[in-house]
C-alpha positions in Angstrom: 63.9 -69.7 -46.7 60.1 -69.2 -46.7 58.2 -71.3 -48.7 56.8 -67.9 -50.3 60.3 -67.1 -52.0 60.4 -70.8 -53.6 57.3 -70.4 -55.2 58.1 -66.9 -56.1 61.2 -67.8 -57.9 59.6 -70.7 -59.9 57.0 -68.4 -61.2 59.5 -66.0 -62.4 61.6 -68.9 -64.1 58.5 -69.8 -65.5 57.0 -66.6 -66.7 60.6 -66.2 -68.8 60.3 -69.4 -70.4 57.0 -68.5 -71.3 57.6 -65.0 -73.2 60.1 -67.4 -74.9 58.2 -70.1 -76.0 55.4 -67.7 -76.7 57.6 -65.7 -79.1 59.1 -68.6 -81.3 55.3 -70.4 -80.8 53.4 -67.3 -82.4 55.5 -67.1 -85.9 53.0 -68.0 -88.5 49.9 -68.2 -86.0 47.3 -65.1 -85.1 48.3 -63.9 -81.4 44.7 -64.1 -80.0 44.6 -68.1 -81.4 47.8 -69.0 -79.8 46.9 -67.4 -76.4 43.4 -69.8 -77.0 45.8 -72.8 -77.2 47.8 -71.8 -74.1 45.0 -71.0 -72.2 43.2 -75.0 -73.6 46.7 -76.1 -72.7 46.8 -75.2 -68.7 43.2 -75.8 -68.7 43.9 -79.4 -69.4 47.5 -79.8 -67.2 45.2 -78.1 -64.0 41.7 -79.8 -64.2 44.3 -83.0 -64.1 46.6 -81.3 -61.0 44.3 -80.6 -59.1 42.1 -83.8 -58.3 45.9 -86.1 -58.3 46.9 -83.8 -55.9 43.6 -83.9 -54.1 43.1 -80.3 -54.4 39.6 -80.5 -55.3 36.5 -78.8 -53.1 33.0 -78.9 -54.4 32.3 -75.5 -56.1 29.3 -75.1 -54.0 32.6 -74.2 -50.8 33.5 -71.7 -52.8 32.1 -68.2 -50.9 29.8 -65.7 -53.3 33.0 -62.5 -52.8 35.5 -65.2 -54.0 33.6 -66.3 -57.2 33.2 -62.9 -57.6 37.5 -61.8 -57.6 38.2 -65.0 -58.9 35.8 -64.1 -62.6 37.8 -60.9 -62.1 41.0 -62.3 -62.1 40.1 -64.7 -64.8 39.1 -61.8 -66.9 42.2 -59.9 -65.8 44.6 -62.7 -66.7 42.6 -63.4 -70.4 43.1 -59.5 -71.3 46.4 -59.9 -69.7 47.7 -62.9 -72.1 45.5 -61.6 -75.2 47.7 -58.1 -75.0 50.8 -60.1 -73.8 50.9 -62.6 -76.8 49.6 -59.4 -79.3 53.1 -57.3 -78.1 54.9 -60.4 -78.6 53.9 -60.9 -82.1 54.9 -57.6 -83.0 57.5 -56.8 -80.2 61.3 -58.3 -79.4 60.4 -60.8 -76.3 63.2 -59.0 -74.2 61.4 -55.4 -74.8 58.1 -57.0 -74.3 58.8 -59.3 -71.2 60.6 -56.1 -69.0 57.5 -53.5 -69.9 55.0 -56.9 -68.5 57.1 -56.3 -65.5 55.6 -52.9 -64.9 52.7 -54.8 -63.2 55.3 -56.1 -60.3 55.1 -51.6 -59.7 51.3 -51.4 -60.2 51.0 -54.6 -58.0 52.7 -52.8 -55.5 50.6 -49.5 -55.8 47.3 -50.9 -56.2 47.7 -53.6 -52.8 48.7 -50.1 -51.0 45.6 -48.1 -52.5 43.1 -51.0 -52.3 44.4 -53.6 -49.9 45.8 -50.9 -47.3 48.9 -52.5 -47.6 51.6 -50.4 -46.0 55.7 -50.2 -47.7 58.7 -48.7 -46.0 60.2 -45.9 -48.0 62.9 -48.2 -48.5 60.6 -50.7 -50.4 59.0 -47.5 -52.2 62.4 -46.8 -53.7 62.6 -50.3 -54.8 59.5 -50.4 -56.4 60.9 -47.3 -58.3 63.8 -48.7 -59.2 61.8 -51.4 -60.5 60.1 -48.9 -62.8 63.2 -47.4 -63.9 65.1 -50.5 -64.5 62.0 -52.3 -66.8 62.2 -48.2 -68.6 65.9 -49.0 -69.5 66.0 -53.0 -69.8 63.0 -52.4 -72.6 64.7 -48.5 -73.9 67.0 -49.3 -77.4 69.0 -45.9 -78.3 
């Protein structure tokens, strides 16, 4: 199995246990305050990871186009959590968590649009399926 689809999975396992935890973590606390916590929370468990594991460059290695996507991505991720943990407050976890999901489909359609990368119809219809299935996982009649 490539080491890609290990990784993969643990991210997802982890991403459910966090609209979990998130959901029963945010009764009685402002959404935007509890995504501050979070975000002090893996601040702290990284800046200790990464030296232990000896993961650590100077900042100065760190190439002007990367700093660049990587403040992106930070700002991405910080809107991301903010209007995560907000539909959460106000939203059942397993309607919120499947319509997150959506981004697995934009993921897939920006990397084509922006990164060139090329699907096979056959991964196009997966993609839609995708869409379809978060549409009727999150739906209630």
């Amino acid at each position: 199995m490539p080491e890609w689809i290990l990784w993969s999975l643990l991210a997802a396992a982890f991403a459910a246990l966090t609209a979990i935890f998130a959901k029963i973590g945010i009764a009685g606390v402002n959404s935007d305050f509890a995504t501050l916590l979070r975000t002090v929370v893996i601040l702290a468990v990284l800046a200790a990871m990464v030296p232990l594991m000896g993961k650590w460059q100077p900042l100065s290695s760190v190439p002007a186009r990367s700093w660049l996507f990587i403040v992106l991505s930070g700002l991405a991720t910080g809107a991301s959590w903010l209007f995560y943990f907000r539909a959460l407050k106000v939203g059942e976890a397993s309607k919120v968590a499947p319509l997150d999901k959506l981004s697995v489909v934009l993921v897939a359609i920006f990397a084509a649009v922006f990164l060139g990368e090329r699907l096979a119809t056959v991964n196009w219809l997966g993609v839609a399926l995708i869409a379809a299935g978060t549409v009727l996982v999150a739906w209630r009649p």
